[in-house]
N, C-alpha and C positions, 0 to 999 in steps of 0.2 A: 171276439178277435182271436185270430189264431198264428202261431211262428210256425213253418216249414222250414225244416233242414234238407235238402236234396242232393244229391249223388252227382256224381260226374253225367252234365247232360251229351256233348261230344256233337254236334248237331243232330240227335235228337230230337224233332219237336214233333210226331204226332205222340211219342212216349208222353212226351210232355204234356201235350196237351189234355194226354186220357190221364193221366194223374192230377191234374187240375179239376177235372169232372169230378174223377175218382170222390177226392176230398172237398168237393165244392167253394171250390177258392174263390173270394171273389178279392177286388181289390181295395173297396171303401174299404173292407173289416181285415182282409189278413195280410200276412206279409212273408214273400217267400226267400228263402237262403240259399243260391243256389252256392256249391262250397267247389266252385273251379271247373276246368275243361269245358267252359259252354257251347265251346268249338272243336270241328274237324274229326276226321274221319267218317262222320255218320253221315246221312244224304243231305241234312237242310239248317247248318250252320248258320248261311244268311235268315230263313226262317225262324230260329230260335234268338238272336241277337233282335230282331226285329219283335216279337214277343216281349221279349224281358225287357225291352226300351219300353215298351207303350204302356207296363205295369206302371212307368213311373217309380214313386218312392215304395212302392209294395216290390219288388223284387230288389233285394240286396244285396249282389252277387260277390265274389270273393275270385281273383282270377289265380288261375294253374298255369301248367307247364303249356299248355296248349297256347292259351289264348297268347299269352307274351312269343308263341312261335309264329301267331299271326300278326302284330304286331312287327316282330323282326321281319317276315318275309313281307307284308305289304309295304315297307320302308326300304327292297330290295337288299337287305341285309343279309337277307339268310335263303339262300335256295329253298324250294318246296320240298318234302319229302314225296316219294312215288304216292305213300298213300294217304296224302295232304287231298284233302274235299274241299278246298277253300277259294276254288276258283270262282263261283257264283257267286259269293259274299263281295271279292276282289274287284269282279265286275258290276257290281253295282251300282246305279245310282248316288247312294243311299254310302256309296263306301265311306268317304270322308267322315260322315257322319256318327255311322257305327264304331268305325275307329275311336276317334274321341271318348265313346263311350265306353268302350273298352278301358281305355286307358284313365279313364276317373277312378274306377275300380280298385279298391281297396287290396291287398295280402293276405289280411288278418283281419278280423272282427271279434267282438266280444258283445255277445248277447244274453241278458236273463240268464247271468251266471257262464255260461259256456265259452268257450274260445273256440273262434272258426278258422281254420287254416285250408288248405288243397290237400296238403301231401303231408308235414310232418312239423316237428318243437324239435332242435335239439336238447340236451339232457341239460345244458349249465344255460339254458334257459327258461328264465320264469317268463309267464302270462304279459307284466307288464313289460317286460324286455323284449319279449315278440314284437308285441304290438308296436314297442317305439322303433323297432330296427326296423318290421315292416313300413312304419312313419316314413322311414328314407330314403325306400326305395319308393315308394309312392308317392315322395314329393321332386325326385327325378324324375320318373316316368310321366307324371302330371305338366312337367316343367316345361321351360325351352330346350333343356337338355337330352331330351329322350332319345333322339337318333345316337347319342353316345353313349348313351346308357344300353340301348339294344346292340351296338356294334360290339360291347364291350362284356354285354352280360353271358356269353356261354361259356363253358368251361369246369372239368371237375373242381380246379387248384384255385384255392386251397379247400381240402378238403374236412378241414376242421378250424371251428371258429375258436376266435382269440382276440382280446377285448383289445390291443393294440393295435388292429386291423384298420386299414384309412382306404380310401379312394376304390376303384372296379372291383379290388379284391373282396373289400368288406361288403360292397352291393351283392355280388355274385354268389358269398357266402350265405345271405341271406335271401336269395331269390331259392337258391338250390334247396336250403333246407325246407324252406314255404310250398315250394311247388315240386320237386321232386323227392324228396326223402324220403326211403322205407325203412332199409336197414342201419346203423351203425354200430361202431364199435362200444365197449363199455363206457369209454374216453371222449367218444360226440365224434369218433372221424368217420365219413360219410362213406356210401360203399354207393353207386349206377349199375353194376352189372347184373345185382340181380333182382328179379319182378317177379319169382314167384308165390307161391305161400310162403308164410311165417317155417312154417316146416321142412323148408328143402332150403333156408338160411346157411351161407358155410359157414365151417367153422369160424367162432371167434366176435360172430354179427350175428344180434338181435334187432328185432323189431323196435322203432325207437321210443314206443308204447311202454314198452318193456326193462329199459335200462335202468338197474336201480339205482335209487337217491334222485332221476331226475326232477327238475326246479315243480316243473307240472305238476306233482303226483297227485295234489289234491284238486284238480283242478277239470271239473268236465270238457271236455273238447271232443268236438265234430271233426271229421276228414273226408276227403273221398280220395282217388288217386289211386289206390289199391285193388285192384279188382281182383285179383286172384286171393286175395284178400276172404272174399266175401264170396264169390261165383259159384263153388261148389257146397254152400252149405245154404240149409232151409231158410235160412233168412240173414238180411247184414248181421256181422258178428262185433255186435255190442259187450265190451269188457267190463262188467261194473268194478273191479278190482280197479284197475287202473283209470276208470272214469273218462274212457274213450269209446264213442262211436264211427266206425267205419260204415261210409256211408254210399261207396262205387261197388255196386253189386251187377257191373257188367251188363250196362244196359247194350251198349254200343257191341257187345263181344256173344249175345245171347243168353243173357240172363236178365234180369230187372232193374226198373229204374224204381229208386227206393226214396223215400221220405218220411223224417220223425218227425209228427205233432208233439210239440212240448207240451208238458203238463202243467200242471200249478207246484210243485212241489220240487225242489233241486234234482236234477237229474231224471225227472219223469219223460218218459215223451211214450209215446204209440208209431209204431211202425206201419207204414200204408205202402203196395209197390204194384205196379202193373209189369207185365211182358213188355221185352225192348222188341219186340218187333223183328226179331232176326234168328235164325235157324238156332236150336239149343245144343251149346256142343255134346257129344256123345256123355254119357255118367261118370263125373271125376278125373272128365279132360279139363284141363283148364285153357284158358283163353291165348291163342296165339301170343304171344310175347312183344310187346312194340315198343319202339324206340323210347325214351323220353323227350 
């Protein structure tokens, strides 16, 4: 038996599929993680949703910024973006269906020690406090309530969490930091603008990996979300100091879709990655810059 952790798939699936060869997954014995974005942009969205259904309980997906934009736009909430691939899933048979699926999907997970999110922890959050604020958004999103929960969930503000927070604001708080967070301030206040490396951070905002004293520290956790993150270097950029693996090594932007086989031992795992299939940006370009 084996865990796979997996990288932003984006639709994706013959990536997927050769990484599946790759590691010889099969479904009686392992079980895979995909850690958000299972959708959009890439060509076969519907194809990859239809995949990770048929695994049944071997793929245990964790949704991103992406999929809750599917979500929002098939409940005509939120206009498409130009470069939204989400038409053929939309049109589908199969849509109702998928949708649903979607929406069971979890925020957060904790696995053989590890904590799985998309995007990011704020700092004055522990493990167990993720996991229960993702609890509530996920017992929205699951509910009768979900069209008000998607009509309600975009927006920067507020952009730092505070435990007196009630009703959209405190959803919203906790959707942003789960599925879009890269940078913040020392203080947990959240930065959108920018997506690129750790290294071109402005003033004042760190990676939120990075923020000392945060609740995390000791604590393994998986991500993906980041792709400039990881794009230009030889392989995802695993911190063992801070006990973070990024795990969006730009399959969708021309670099690889990536996966850690856990080990037996805290914090083991082996990295395995195939070609995304798409033109490789020139050396130490990084990835067009897109919305969240």
């Amino acid at each position: 038996m084996a865990m796979y952790f997996i990288g932003d798939l984006q639709g994706c699936l013959n990536p997927l599929e050769r990484l599946l060869r790759l590691v010889d997954f099969s479904p009686s014995r392992d079980t895979l993680y995909p850690l958000g974005d299972l959708v959009n942009r890439g060509p076969d969205s519907l194809g990859v949703l239809e995949r990770l259904e048929a695994l049944g309980d071997a793929a245990r997906p964790i949704l991103g910024n992406h999929d809750l934009h599917l979500l929002a736009v098939a409940a005509g909430l939120r206009r498409p973006n130009v470069n939204d691939t989400l038409g053929p899933l939309l049109a589908s048979p199969r849509r109702e269906a998928l949708l649903d699926w979607v929406r069971q999907q979890p925020l957060a997970r904790q696995e053989q020690g590890w904590l799985l999110v998309h995007a990011g922890v704020l700092p004055t959050w522990s493990a167990a406090q993720t996991l229960a604020l993702a609890g509530e958004v996920e017992a929205v999103l699951q509910g009768p309530g979900h069209l008000d929960f998607l009509a309600h969930m975009y927006g920067k503000l507020p952009a730092q969490w505070d435990d007196t927070l009630t009703g959209w604001e405190r959803l919203r708080v906790v959707v942003n930091a789960l599925t879009r967070l890269r940078l913040c301030t020392p203080q947990g206040a959240m930065d959108f603008a920018s997506t690129g490396p750790p290294e071109e951070a402005p003033p004042g905002l760190l990676p939120w990996f990075e923020v000392p004293g945060r609740q995390t520290q000791g604590q393994w956790m998986a991500f993906g979300h980041w792709s400039t993150l990881s794009l230009n270097q030889p392989e995802c950029r695993p911190a063992p100091r801070q006990r973070t693996l990024g795990l969006d090594t730009g399959c969708l932007w021309g670099g690889r879709l990536t996966a850690a086989r856990l080990g037996q031992a805290p914090g083991e795992f082996e990295l395995l990655s195939v070609d995304g299939g798409r033109a490789t940006p020139r050396h130490g370009q990084a990835p067009q810059a897109r919305p969240d």
